[in-house]
C-alpha positions as CSV (number, residue, x, y, z in Angstrom):
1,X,-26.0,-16.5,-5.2
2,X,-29.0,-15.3,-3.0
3,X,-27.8,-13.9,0.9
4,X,-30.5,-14.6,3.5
5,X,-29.0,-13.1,7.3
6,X,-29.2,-15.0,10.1
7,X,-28.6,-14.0,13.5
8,X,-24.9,-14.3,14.7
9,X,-24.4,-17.4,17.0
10,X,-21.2,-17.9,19.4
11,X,-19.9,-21.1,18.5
12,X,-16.4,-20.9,19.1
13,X,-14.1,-19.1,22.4
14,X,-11.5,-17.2,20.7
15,X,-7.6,-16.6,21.5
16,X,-5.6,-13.8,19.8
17,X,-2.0,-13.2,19.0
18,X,0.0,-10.6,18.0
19,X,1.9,-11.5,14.5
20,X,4.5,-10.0,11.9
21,X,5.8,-10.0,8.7
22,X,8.1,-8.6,6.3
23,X,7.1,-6.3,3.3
24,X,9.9,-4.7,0.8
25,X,12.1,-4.6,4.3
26,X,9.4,-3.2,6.4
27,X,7.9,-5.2,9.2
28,X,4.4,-4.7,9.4
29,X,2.6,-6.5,12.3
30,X,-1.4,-7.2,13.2
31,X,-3.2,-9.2,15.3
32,X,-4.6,-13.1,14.5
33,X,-7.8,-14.0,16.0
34,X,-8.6,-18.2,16.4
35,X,-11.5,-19.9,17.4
36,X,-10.7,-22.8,19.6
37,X,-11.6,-25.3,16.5
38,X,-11.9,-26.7,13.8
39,X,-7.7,-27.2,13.9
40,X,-7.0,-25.4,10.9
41,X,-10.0,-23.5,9.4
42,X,-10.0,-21.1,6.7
43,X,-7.9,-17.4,7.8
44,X,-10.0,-14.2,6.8
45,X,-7.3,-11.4,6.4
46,X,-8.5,-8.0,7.2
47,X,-7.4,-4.9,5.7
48,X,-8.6,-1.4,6.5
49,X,-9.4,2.0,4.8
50,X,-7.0,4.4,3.8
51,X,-4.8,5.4,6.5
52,X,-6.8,3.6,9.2
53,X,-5.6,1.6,12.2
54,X,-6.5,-2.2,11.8
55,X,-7.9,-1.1,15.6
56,X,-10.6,1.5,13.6
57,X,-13.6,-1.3,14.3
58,X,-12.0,-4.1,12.3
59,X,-11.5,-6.4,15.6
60,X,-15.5,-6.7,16.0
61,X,-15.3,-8.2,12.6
62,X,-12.4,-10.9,13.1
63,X,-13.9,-11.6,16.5
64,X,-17.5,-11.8,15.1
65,X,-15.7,-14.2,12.1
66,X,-13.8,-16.5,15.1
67,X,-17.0,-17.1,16.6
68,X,-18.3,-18.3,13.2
69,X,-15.3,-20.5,13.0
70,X,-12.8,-18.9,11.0
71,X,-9.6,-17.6,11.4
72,X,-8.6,-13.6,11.0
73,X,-5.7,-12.0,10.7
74,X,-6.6,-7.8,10.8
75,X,-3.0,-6.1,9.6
76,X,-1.8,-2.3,9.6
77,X,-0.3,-1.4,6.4
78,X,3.1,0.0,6.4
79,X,3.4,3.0,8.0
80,X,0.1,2.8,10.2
81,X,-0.3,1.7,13.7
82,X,1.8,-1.0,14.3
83,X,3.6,-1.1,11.2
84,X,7.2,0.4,10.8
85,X,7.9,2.9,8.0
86,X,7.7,6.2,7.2
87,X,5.7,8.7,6.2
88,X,2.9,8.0,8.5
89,X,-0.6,7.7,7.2
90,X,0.5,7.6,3.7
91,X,-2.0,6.3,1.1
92,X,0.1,4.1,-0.9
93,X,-1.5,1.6,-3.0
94,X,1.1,-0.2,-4.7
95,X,2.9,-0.3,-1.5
96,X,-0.5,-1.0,0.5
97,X,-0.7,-4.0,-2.3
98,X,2.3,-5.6,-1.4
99,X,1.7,-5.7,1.9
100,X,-1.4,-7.5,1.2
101,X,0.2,-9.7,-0.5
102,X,3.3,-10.5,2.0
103,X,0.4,-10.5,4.8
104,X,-0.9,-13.9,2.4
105,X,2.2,-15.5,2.4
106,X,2.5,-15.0,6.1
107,X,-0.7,-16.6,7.1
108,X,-0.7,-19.4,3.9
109,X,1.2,-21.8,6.1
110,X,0.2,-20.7,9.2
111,X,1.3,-23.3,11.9
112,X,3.2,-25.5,9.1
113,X,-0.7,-26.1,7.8
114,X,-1.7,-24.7,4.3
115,X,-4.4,-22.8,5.2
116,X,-7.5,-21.4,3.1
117,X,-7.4,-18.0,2.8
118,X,-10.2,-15.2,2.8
119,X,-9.6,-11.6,1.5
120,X,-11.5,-9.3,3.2
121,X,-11.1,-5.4,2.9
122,X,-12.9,-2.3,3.7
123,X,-13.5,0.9,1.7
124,X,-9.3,1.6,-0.2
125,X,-8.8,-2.1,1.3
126,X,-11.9,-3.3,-0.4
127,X,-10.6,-1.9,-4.0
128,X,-7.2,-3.5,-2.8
129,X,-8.6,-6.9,-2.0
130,X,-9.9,-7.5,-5.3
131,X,-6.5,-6.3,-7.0
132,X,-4.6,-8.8,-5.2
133,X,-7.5,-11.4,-6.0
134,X,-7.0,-11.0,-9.7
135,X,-3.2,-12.0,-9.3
136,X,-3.5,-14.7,-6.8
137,X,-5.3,-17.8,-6.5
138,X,-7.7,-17.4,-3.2
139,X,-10.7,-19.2,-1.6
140,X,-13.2,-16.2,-1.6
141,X,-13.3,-12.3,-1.4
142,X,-15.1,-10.1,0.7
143,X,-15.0,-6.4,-0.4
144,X,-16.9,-3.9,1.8
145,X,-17.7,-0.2,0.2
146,X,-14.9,-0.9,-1.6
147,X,-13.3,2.6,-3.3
148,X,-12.6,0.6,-6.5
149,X,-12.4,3.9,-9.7
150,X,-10.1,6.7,-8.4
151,X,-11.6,8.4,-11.3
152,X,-15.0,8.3,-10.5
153,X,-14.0,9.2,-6.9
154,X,-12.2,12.7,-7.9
155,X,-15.3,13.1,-10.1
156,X,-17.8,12.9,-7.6
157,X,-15.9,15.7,-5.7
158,X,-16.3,19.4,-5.8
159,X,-13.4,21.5,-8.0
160,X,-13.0,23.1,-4.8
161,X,-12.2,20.1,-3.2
162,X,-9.9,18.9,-6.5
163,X,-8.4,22.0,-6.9
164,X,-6.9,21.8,-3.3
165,X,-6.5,18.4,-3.3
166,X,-4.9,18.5,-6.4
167,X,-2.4,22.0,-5.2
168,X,-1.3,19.7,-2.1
169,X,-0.8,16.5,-3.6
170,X,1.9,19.0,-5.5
171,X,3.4,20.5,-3.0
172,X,3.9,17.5,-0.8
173,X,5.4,15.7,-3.8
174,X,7.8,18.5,-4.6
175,X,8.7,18.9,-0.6
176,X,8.9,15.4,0.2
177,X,12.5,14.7,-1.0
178,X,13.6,17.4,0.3
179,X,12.1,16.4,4.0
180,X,9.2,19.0,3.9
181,X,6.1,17.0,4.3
182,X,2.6,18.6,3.1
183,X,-0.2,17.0,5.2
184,X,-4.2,17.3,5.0
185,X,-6.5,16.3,7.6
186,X,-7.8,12.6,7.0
187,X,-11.3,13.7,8.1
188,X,-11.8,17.5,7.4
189,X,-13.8,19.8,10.0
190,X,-17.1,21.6,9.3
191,X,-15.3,24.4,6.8
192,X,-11.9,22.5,6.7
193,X,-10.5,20.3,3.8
194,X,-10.1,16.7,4.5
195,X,-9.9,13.5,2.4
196,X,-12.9,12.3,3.6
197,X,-16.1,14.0,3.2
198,X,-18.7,14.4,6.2
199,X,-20.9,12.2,7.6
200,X,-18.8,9.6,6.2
201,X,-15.6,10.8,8.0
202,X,-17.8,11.3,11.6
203,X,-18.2,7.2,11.5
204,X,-14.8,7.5,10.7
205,X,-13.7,9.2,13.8
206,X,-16.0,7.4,15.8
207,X,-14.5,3.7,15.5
208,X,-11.1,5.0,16.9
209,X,-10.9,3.3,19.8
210,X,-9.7,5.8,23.2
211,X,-6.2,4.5,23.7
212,X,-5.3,5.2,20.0
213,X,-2.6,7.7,19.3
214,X,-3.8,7.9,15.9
215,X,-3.6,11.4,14.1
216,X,-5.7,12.7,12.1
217,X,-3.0,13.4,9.0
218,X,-2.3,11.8,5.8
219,X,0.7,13.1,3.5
220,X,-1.0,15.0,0.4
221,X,0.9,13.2,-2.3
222,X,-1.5,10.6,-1.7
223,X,-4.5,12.0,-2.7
224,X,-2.7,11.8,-6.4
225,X,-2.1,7.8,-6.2
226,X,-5.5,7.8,-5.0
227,X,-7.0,9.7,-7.8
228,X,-4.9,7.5,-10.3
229,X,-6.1,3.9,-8.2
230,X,-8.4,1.8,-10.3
231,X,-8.9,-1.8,-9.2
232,X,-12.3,-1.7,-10.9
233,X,-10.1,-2.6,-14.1
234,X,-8.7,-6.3,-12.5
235,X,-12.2,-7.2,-11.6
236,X,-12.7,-9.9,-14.7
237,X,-9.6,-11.5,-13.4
238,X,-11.2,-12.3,-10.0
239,X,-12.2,-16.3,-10.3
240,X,-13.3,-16.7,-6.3
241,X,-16.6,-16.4,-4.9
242,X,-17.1,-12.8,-4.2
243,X,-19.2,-10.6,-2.1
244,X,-19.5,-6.8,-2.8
245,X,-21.3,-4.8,-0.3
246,X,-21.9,-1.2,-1.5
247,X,-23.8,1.3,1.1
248,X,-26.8,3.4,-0.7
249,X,-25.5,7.1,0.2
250,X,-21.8,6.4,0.0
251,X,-19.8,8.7,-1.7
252,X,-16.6,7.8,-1.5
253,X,-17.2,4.0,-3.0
254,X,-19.9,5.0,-5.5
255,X,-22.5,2.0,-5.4
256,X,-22.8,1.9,-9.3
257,X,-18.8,1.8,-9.3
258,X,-19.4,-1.6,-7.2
259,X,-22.1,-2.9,-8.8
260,X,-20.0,-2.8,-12.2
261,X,-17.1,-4.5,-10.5
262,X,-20.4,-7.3,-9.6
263,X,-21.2,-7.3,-13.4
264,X,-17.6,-8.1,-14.2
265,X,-16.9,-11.4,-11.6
266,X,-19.1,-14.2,-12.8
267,X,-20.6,-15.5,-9.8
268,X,-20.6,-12.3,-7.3
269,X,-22.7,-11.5,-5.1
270,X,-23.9,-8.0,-4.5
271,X,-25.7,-6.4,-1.6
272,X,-26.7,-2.9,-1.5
273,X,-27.4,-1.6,2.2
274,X,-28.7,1.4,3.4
275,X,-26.3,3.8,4.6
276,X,-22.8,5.5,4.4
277,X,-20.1,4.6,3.3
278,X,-18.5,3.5,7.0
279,X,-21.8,2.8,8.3
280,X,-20.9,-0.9,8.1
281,X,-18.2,-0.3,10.9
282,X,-20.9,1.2,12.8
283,X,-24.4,1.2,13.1
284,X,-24.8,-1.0,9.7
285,X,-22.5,-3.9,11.0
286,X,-24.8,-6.0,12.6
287,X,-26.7,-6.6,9.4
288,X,-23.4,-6.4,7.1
289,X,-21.4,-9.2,9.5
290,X,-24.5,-11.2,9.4
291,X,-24.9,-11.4,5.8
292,X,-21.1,-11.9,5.5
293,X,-21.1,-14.7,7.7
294,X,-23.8,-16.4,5.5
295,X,-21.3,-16.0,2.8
296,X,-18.7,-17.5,4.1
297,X,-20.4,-20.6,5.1
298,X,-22.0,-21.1,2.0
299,X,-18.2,-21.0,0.2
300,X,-17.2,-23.3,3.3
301,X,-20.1,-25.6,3.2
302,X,-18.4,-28.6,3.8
303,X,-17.3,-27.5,7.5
């Protein structure tokens, strides 16, 4: 399918609500965004990167999405933000799968109206929005820089960087039961580890809104689910329209990783954009939202 961008046009006023739902006894809770017609148009649901608000630049997309005419629903996974459960920041993707999943049933039926529904996730959300795709039946799939091969992830990473990683994933798994959590900064300094490598992690920083308590901590044990995560493998499964988005210099989300998962869902489409791997939440998004947009209406034609 061949992507042409348009300019964004305001078609629709928007009204948001605040919305939760249950996940293996957790609430987790985000925000819907609705344009003021058609009555019951398609819902977009919006999850973020790894241990990322749904506040981290995600509301420019659902807003930018409402104006196109579409519903969006932009949830904090358990855990994060809004979300009850402890540990905070936790990179969980099995759990973070579920709650992807619970956050579909919540919005399927949204107003006592089967709605249309529209996965859409960004970087660990992007790899988490085509798992969930393979399983479930779906109107379309947007996955933006999504990290898809754990694998190829730790490989692309120093064995500095793995041996630490690696030494305190360990010693926050071994600590945890007994109430000692290990952290590591999300987003490292200049000469300090972090899960994130630079520039990719300034972006990062930069799309936390002011009022955010946010910190910037993720329990180490996660950095071992991560490593182990590989969503690349459910890509043949995928039957909806699909649009990967891979960023030229990213890596985090390799852009031969996405282009494979491309290869392996007949029909995708693939952009490659210039840029970082957050870029797209930043100064890329204008472009990225625009040819997403494009998408979306050609899966939606007949609105």
């Amino acid at each position: 399918m061949a992507v042409t961008a348009t300019p964004p046009r305001r078609r629709f006023d928007v009204a948001t609500t605040t919305l939760a739902f249950e996940s293996e006894g957790r609430t987790c809770r985000g925000r819907l965004y609705r344009p003021d017609r058609p009555a019951t148009p398609p819902v977009i649901v919006l999850g973020p990167e790894l241990a990322a608000e749904g506040s981290f630049g995600y509301p420019r997309y659902a807003e930018r999405f409402a104006r196109a005419g579409y519903a969006a629903f932009v949830f904090d996974y358990r855990g994060v933000g809004e979300s009850e459960g402890e540990p905070r920041n936790l990179v969980d993707p099995a759990g973070q799968v579920a709650d992807w999943n619970a956050a579909v049933d919540r919005i399927r039926t949204l107003g006592g109206e089967r709605r249309r529904i529209v996965l859409w996730g960004f970087g660990l959300g992007g790899g988490h929005a085509i798992r969930v795709a393979a399983n479930r039946r779906v109107a379309a799939v947007v996955a933006i820089a999504p990290l898809l091969d754990g694998r190829a992830f730790a490989r692309s990473r120093s064995p500095r960087y793995l041996a630490r990683a690696v030494g305190a994933g360990l010693r926050d798994r071994l600590g945890a039961p007994l109430g000692r959590t290990h952290t590591v900064p999300v987003v490292g300094g200049r000469d300090e580890f972090g899960v994130l490598p630079r520039p990719a992690g300034d972006t990062y920083l930069d799309a936390i809104p002011p009022e955010s308590d946010w910190h910037n901590e993720t329990p180490a044990r996660g950095l071992l689910s991560l490593f182990r995560y590989r969503p690349l493998d459910d890509a043949e499964q995928v039957t909806a329209p699909t649009f990967l988005l891979a960023a030229t210099d990213d890596d985090v989300a390799a852009p031969g990783v996405v282009a494979d998962a491309a290869d392996r869902i007949e029909g995708s489409t693939f952009l490659r954009l210039p840029g970082d791997h957050v870029d797209p939440l930043g100064p890329a998004f204008e472009t990225a939202a625009a040819h997403q947009t494009v998408f979306l209406d050609d899966v939606f034609d007949e609105r």
